[in-house]
gemmi code that builds the backbone of each chain (N, CA, C; Angstrom):
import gemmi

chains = {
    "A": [
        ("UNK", (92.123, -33.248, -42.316), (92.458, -32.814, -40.955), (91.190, -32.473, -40.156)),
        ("UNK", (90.815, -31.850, -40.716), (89.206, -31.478, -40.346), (88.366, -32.844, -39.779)),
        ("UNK", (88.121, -33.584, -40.921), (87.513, -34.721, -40.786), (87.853, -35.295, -39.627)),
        ("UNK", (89.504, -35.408, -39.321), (89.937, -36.343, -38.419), (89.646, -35.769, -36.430)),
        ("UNK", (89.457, -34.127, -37.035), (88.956, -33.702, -35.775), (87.629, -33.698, -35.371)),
        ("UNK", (86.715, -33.844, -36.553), (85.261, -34.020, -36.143), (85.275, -35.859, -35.675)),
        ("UNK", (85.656, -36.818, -36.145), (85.979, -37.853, -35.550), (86.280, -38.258, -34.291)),
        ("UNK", (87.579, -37.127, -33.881), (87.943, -37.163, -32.446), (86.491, -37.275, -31.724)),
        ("UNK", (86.180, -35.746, -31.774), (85.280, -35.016, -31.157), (84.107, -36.023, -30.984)),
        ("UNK", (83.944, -36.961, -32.057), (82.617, -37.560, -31.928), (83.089, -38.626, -30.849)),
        ("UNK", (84.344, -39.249, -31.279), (84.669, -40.514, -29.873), (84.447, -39.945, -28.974)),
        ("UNK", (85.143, -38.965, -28.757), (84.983, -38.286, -27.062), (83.610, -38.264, -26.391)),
        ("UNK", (82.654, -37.519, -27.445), (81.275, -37.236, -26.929), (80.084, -38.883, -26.421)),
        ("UNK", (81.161, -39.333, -26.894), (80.485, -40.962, -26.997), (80.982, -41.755, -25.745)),
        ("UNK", (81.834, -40.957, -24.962), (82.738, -41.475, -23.993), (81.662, -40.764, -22.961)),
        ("UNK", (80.634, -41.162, -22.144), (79.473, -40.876, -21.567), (79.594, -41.067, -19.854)),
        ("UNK", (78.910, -40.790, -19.097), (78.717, -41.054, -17.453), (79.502, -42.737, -17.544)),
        ("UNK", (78.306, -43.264, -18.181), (78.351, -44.781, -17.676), (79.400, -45.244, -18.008)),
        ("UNK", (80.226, -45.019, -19.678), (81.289, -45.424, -19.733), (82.825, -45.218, -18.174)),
        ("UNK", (82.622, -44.007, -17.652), (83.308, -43.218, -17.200), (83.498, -44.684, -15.460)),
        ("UNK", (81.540, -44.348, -15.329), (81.057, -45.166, -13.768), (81.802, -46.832, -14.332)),
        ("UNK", (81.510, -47.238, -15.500), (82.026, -49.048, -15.584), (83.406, -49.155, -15.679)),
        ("UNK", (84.317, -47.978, -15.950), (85.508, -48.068, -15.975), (85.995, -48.361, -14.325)),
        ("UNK", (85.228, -46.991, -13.535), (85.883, -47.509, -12.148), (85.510, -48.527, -11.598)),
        ("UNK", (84.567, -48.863, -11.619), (83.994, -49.941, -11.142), (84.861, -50.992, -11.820)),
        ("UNK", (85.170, -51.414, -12.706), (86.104, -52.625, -13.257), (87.762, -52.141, -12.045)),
        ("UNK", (88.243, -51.189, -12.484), (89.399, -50.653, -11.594), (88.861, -50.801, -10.056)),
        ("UNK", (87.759, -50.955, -9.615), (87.867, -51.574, -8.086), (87.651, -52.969, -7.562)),
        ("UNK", (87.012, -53.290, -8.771), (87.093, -54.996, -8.340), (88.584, -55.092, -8.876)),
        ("UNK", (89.293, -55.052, -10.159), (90.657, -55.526, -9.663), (91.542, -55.104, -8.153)),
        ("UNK", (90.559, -53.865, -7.874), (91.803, -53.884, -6.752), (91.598, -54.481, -5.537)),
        ("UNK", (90.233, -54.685, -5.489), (89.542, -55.181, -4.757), (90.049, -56.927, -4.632)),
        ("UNK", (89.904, -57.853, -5.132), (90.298, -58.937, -5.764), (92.137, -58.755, -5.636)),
        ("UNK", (93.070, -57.612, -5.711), (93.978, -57.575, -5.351), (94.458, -57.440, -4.013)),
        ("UNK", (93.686, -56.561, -3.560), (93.959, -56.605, -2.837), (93.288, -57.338, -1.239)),
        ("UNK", (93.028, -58.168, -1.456), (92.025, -59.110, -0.299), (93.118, -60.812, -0.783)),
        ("UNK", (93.088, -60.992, -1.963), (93.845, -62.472, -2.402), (95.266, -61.867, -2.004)),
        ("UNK", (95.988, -63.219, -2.227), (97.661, -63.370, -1.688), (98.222, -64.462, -2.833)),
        ("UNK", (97.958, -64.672, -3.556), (98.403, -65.897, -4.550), (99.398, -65.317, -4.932)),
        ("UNK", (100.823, -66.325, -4.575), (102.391, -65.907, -4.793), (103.055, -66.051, -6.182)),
        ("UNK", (103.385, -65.143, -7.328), (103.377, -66.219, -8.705), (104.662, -66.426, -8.884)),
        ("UNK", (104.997, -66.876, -9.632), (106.877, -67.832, -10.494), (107.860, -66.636, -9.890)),
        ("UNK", (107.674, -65.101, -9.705), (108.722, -64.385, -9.599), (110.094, -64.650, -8.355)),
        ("UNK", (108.985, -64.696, -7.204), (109.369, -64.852, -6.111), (110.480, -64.017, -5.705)),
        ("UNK", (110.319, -62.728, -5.822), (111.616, -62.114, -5.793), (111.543, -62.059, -3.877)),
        ("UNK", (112.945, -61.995, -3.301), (112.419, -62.212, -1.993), (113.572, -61.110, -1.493)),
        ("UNK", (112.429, -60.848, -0.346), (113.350, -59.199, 0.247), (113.945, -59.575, 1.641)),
    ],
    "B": [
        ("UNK", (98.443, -61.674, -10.383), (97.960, -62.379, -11.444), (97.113, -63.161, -12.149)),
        ("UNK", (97.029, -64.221, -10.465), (96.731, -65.196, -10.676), (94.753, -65.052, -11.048)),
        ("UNK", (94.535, -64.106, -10.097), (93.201, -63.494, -9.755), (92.179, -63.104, -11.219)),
        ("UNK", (93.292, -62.368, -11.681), (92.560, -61.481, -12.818), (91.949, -61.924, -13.929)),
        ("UNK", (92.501, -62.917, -14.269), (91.985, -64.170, -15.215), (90.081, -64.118, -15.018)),
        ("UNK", (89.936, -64.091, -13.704), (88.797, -64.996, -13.008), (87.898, -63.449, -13.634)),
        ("UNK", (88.110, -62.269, -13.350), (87.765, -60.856, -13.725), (87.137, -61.469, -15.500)),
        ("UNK", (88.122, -61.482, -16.212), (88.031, -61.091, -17.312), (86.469, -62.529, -17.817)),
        ("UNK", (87.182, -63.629, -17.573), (86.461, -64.403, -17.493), (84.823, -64.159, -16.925)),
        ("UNK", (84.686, -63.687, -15.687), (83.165, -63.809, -15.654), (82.499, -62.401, -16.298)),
        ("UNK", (83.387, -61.717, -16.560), (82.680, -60.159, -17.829), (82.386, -60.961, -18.956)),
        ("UNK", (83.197, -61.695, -19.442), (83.134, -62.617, -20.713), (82.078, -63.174, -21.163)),
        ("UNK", (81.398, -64.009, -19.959), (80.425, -65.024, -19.540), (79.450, -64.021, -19.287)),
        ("UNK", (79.447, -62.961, -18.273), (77.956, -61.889, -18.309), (78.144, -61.649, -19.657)),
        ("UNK", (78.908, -61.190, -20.212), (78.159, -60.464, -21.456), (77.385, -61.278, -22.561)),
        ("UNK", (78.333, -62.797, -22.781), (77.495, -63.820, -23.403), (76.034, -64.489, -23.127)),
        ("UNK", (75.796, -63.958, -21.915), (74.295, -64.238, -21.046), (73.561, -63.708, -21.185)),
        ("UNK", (74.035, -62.172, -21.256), (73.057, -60.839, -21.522), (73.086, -60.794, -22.650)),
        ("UNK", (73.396, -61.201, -23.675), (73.081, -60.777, -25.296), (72.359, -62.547, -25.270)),
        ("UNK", (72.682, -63.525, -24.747), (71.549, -64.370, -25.008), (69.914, -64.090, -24.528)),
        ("UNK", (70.051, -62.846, -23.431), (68.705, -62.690, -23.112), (67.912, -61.954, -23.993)),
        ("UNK", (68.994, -60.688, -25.031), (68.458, -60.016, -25.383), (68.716, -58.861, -25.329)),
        ("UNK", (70.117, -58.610, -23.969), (69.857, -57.214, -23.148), (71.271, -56.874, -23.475)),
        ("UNK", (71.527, -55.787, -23.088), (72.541, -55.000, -23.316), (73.281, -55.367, -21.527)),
        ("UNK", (74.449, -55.674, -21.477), (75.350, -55.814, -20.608), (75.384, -54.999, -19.536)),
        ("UNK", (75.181, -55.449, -18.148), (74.969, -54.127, -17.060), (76.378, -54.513, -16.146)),
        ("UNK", (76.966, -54.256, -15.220), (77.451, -54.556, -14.415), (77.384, -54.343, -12.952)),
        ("UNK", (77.592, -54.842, -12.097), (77.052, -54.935, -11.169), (76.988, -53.913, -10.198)),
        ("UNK", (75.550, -53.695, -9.679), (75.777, -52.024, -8.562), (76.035, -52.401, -7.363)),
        ("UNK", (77.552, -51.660, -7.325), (77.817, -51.767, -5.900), (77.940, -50.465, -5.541)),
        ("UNK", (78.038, -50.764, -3.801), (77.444, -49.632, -2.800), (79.166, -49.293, -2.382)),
        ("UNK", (79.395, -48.156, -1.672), (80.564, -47.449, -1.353), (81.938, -48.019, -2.108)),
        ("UNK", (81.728, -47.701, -3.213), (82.805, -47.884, -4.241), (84.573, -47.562, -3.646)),
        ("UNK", (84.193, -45.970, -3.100), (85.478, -45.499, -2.807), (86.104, -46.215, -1.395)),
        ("UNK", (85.245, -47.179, -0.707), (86.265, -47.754, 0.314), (87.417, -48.381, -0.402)),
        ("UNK", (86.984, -48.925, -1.627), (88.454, -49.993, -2.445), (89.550, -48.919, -2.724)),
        ("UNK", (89.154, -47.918, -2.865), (90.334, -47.044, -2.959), (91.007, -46.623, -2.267)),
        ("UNK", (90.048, -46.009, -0.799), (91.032, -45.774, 0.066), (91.772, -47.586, 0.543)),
        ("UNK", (91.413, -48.231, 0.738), (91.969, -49.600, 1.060), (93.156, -49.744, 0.348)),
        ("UNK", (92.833, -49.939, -0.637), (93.938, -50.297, -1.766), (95.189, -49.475, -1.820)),
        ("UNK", (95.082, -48.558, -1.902), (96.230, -47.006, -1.903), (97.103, -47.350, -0.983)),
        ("UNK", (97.124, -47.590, 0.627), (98.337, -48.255, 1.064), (99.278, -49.453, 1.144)),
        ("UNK", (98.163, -50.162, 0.393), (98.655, -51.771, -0.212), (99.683, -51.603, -1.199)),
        ("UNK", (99.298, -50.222, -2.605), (99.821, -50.269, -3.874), (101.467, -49.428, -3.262)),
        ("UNK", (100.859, -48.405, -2.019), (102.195, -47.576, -1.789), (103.613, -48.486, -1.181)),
        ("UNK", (103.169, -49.511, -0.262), (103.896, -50.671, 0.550), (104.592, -51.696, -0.433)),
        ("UNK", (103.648, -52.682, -1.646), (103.792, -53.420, -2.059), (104.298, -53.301, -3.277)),
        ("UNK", (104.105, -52.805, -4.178), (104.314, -52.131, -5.432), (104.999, -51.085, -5.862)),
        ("UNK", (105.007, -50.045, -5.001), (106.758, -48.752, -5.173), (107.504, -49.544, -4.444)),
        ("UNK", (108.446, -49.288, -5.140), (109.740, -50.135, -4.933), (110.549, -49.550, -3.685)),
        ("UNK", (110.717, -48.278, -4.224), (111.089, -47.441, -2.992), (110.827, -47.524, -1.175)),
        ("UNK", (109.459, -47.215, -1.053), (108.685, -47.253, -0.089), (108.651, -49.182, 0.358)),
        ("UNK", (108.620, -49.574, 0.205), (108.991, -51.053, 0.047), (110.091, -51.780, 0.824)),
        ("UNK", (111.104, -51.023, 0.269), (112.673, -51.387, 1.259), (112.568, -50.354, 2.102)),
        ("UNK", (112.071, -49.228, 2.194), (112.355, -48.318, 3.380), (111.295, -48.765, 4.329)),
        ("UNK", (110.077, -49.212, 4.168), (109.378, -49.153, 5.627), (109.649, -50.651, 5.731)),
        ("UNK", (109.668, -50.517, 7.401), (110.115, -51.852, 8.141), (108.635, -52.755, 8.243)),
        ("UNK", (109.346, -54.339, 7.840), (107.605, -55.012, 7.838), (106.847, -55.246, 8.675)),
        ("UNK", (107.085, -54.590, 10.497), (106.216, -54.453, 10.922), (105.058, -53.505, 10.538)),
        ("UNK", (105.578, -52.028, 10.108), (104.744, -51.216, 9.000), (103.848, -51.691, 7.920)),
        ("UNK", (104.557, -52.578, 7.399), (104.172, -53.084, 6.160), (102.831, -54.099, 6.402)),
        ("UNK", (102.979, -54.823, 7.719), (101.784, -56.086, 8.170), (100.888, -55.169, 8.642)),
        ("UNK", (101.039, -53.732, 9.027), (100.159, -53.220, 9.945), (99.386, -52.756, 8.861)),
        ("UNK", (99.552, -52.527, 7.942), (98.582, -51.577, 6.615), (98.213, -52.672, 6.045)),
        ("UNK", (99.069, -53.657, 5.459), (98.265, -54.288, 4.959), (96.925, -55.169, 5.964)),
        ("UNK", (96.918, -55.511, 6.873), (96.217, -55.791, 7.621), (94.878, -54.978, 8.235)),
        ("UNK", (95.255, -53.592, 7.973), (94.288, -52.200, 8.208), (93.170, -52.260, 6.825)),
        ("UNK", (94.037, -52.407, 5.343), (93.584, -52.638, 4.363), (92.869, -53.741, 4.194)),
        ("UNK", (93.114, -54.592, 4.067), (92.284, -55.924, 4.183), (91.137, -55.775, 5.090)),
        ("UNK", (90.938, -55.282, 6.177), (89.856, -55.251, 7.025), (88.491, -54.100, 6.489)),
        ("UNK", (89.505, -52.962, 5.805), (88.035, -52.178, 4.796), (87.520, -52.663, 3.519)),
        ("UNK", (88.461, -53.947, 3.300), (87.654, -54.163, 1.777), (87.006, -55.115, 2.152)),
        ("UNK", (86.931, -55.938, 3.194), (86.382, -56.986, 4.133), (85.197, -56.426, 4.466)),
        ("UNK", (85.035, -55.149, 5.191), (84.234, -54.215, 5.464), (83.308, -54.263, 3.862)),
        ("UNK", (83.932, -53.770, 2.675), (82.983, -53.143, 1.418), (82.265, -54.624, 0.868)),
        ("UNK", (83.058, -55.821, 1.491), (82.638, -57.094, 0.163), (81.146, -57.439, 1.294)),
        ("UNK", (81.400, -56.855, 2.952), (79.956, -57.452, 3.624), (78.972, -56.290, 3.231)),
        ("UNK", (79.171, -55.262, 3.147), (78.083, -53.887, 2.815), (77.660, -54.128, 1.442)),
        ("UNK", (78.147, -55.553, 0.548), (77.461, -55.600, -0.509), (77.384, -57.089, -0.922)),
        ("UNK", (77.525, -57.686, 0.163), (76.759, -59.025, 0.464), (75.437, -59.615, -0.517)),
        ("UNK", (75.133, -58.516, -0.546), (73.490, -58.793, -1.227), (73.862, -59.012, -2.473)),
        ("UNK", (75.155, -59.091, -2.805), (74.988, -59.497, -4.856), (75.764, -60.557, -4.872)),
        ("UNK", (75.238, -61.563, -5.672), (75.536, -62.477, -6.208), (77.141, -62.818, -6.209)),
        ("UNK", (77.309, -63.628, -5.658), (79.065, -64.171, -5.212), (79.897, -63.009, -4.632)),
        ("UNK", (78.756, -62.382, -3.872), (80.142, -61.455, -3.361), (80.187, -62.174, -2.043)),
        ("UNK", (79.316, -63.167, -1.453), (79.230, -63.887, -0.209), (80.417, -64.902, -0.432)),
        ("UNK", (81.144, -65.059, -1.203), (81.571, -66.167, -1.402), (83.074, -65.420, -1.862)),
        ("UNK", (83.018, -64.141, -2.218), (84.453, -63.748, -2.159), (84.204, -62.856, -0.763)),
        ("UNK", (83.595, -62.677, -0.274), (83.683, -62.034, 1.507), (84.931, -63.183, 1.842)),
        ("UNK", (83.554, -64.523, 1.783), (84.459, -65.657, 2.636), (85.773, -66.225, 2.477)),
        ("UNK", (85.992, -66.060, 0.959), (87.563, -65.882, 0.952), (88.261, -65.287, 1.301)),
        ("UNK", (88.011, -63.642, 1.201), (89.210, -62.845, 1.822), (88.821, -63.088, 3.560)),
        ("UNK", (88.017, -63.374, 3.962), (88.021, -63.467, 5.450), (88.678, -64.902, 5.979)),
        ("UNK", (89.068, -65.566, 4.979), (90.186, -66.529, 5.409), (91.677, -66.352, 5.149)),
        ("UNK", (91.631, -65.495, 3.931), (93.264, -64.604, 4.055), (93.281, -63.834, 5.008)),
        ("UNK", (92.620, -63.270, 5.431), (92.674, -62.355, 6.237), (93.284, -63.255, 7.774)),
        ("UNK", (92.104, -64.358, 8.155), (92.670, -65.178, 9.043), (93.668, -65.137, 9.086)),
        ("UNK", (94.104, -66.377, 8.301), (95.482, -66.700, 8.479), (96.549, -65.795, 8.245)),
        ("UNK", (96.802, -64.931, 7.360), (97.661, -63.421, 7.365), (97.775, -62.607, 9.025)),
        ("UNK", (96.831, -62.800, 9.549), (96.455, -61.816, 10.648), (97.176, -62.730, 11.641)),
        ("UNK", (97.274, -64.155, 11.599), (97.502, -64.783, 12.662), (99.483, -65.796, 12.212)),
        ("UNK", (99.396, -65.128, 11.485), (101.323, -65.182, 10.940), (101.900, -63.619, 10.228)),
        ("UNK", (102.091, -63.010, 11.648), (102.751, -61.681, 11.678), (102.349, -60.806, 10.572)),
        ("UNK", (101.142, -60.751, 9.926), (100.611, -59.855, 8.733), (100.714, -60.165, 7.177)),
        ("UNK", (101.015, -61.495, 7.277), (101.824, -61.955, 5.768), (101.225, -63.515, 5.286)),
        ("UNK", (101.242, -63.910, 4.573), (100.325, -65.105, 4.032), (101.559, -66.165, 3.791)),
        ("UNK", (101.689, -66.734, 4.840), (102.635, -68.296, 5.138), (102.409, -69.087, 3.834)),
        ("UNK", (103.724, -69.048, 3.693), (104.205, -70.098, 2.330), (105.304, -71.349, 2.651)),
        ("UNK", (105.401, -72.341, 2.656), (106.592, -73.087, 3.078), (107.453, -73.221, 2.420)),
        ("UNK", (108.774, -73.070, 2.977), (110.130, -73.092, 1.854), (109.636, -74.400, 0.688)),
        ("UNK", (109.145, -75.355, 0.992), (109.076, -76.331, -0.142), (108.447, -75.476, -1.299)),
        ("UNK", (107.015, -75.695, -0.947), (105.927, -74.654, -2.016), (106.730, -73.634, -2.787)),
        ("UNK", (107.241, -72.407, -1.845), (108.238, -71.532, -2.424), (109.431, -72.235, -3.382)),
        ("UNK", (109.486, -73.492, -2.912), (110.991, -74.106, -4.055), (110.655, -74.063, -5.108)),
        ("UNK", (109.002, -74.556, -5.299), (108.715, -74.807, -6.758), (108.675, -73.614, -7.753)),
        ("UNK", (108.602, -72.605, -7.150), (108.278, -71.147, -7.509), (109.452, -70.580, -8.620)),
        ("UNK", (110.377, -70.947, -7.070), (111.962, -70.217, -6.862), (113.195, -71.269, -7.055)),
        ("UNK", (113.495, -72.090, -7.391), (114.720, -73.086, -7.531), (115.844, -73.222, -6.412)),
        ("UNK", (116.395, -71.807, -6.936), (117.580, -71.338, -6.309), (117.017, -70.599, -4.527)),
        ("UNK", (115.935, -70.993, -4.317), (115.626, -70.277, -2.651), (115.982, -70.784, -1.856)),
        ("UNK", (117.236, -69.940, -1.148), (118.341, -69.668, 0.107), (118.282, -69.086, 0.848)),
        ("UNK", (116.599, -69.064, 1.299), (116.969, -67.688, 2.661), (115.633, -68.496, 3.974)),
        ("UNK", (116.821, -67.854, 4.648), (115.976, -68.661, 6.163), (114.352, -68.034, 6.516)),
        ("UNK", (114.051, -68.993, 7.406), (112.226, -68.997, 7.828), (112.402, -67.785, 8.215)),
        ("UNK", (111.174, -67.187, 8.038), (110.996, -66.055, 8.815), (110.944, -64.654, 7.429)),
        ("UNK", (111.967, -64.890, 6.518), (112.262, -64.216, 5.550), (110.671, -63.729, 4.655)),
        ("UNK", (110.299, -62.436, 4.334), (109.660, -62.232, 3.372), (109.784, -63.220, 2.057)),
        ("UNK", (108.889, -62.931, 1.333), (108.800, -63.612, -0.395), (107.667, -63.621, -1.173)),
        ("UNK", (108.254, -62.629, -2.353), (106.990, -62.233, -3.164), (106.806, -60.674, -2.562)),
        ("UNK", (105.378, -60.862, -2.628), (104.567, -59.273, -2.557), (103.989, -59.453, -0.969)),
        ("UNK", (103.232, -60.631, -0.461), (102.498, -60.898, 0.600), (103.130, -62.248, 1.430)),
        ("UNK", (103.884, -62.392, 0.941), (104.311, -64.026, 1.888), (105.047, -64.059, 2.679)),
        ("UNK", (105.052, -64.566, 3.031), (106.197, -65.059, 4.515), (106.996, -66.758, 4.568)),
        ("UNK", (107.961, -67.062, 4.247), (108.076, -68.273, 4.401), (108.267, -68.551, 5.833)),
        ("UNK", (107.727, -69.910, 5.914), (107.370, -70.112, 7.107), (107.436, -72.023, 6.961)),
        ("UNK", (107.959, -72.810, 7.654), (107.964, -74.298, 7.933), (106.634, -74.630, 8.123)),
        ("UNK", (105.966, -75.814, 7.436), (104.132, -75.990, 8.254), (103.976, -76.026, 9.581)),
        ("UNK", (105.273, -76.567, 10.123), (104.942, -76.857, 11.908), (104.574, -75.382, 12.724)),
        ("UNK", (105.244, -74.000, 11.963), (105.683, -73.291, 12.440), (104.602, -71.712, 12.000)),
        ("UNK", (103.250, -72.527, 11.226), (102.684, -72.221, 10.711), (101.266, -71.664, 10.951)),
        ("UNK", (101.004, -70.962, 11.930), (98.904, -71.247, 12.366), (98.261, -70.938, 11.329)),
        ("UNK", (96.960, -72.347, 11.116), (96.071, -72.337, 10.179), (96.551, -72.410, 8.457)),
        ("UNK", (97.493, -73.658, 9.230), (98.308, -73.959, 7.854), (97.719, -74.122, 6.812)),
        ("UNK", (96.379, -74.710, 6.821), (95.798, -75.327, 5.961), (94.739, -74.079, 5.021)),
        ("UNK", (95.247, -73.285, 5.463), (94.159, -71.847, 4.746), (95.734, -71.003, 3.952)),
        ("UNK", (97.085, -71.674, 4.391), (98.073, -70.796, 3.180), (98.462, -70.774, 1.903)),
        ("UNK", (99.479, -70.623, 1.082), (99.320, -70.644, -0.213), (100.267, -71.864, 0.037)),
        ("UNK", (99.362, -73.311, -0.127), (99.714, -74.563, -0.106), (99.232, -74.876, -1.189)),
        ("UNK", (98.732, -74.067, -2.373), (98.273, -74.974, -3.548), (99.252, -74.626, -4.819)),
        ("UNK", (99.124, -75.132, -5.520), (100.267, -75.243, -7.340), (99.510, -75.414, -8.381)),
        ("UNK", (99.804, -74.287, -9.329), (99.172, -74.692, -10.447), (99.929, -76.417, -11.290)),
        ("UNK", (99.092, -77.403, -11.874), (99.827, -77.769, -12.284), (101.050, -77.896, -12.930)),
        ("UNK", (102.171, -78.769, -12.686), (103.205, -78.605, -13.392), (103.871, -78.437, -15.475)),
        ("UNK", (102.600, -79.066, -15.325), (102.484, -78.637, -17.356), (102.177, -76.951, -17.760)),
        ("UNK", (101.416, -76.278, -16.636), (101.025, -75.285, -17.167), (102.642, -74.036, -16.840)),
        ("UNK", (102.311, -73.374, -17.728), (103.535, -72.768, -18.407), (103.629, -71.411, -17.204)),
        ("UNK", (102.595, -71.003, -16.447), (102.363, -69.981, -15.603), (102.470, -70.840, -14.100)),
        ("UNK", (103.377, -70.554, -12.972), (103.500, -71.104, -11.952), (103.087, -70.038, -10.900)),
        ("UNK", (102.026, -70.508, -10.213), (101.584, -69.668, -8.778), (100.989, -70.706, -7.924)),
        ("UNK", (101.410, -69.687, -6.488), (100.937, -70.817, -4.956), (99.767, -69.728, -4.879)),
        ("UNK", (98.664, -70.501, -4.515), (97.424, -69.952, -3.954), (96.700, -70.828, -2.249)),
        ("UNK", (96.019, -70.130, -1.809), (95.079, -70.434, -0.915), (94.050, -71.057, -1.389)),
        ("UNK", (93.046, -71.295, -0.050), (91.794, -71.612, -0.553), (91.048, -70.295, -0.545)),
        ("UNK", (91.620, -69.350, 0.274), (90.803, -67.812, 0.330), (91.032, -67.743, -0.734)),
        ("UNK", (91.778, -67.815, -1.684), (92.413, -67.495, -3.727), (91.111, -67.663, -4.352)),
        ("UNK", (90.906, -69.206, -3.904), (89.988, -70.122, -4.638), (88.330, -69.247, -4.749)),
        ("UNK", (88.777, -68.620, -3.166), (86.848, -68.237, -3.309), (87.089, -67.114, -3.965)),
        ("UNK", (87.957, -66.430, -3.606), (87.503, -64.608, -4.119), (87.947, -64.858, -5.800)),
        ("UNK", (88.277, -65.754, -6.306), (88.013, -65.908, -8.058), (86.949, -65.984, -8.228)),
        ("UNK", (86.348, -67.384, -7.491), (85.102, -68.077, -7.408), (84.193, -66.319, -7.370)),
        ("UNK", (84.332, -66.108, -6.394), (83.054, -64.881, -6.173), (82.963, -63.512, -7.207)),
        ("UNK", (84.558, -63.375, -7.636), (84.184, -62.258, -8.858), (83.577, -63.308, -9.699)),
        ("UNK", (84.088, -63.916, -10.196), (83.139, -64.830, -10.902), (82.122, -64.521, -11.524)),
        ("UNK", (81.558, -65.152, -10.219), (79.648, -64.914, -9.869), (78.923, -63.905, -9.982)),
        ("UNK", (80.398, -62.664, -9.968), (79.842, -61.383, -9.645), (79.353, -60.468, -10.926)),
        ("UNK", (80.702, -61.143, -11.314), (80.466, -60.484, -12.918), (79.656, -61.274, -13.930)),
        ("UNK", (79.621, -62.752, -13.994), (79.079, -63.488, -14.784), (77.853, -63.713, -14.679)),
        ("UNK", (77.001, -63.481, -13.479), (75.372, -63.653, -13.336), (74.853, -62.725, -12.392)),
        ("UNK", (74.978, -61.844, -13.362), (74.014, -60.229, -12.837), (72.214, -60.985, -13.006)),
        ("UNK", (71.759, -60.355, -12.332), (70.283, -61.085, -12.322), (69.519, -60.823, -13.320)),
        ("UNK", (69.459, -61.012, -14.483), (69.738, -60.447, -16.479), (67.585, -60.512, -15.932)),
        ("UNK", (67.185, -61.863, -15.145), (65.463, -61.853, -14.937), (64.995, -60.431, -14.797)),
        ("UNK", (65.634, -60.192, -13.425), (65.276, -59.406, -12.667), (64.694, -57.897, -13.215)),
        ("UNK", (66.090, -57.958, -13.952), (66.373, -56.637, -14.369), (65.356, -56.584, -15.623)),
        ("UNK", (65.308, -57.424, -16.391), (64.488, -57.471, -17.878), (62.624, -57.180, -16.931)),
        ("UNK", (62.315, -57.626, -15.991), (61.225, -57.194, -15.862), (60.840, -55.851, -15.006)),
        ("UNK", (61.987, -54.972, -14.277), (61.828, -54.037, -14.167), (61.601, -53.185, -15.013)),
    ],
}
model = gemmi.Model(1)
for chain_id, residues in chains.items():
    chain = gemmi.Chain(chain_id)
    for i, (resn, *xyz) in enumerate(residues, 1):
        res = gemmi.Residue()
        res.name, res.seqid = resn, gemmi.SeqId(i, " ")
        for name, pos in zip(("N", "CA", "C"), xyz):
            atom = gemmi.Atom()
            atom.name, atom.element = name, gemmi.Element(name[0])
            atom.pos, atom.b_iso = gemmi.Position(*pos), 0.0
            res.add_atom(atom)
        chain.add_residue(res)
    model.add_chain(chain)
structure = gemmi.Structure()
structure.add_model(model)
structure.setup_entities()
């Protein structure tokens, strides 16, 4: 149990600025890229 | 959907570039990050809650998205200076066109839409999808910039795209796949 909490603890500490800055940055080009394109796909649900 | 492919793909390709140079994987610095957010946030509230969706009327709906589109239009020229973002500017500034100039919505023609949809029974003018508008070509301005294209018919995933589609893949692309690996190794 122990072990598995010094483990945690170590992922976390490893989870750093930059990890934190490339995450959003990936989350704004998709939205970015979402939101600027219009490509309609198979659903077509229509209102 | 159709978009994201193009994402994963040129991270794929930078990272295989940058470990051929030697280097550890950077991604690309861009300048006022948080305009995509505020931009985006009334796109996701309009298009995507379901709720908010059927309740606001689509003149509402063309007016934000059209407000939106013009700040991320705004963030892709304030960072012009990197590699294929000139080239996804110029795409969304042709959705943008033609969206802006057919009541806020990206003209699709009932045909195109058939291939999509089979069973599609609803008159011109009608929403469809997330961003479209069906619309007749005659009835259409700047027909030739709407989602008039098809993935081939073998492929198992069916979407109508633009040519604005074409660039802003094209430009994440570029964006993600050839960070300037020179540049950076001799700083």
């Amino acid at each position: 149990m122990k072990n598995q909490l010094n483990l945690l603890v170590l992922s976390v500490s490893k989870i750093n600025r930059q990890h934190v800055q490339a995450f959003f940055l990936m989350a704004s080009l998709v939205m970015l890229v979402l939101g600027v394109g219009a490509p309609e796909d198979g659903g077509g649900n229509i209102r | 959907m159709l978009l994201l492919p193009a994402i994963l793909a040129g991270w794929l390709v930078g990272v295989v570039r940058a470990r051929s140079f030697g280097r550890p994987y950077q991604l690309p610095e861009l300048r006022f990050l948080w305009l995509v957010f505020v931009a985006f946030l009334p796109q996701f509230a309009v298009l995507y809650l379901p709720g908010l969706r059927k309740l606001l009327p689509d003149l509402w709906t063309a007016i934000l998205l059209t407000a939106s589109q013009l700040i991320l239009l705004g963030f892709a020229w304030l960072n012009r200076a990197r590699p294929g973002m000139g080239i996804l500017f110029a795409g969304a500034a042709l959705n943008f066109t033609v969206m802006a100039a057919n009541r806020g919505f990206m003209p699709i023609s009932p045909k195109t839409a058939g291939h999509l949809n089979p069973n599609l029974d609803v008159p011109s003018g009608s929403r469809f999808g997330l961003k479209d508008i069906l619309l007749p070509p005659e009835a259409t301005r700047f027909e030739w910039l709407a989602d008039r294209f098809l993935l081939p018919a073998w492929f198992p995933y069916q979407a109508a795209f633009s040519a604005g589609d074409v660039l802003i893949a094209l430009g994440v692309f570029v964006l993600l796949a050839y960070q300037d690996v020179h540049k950076r190794n001799s700083t």
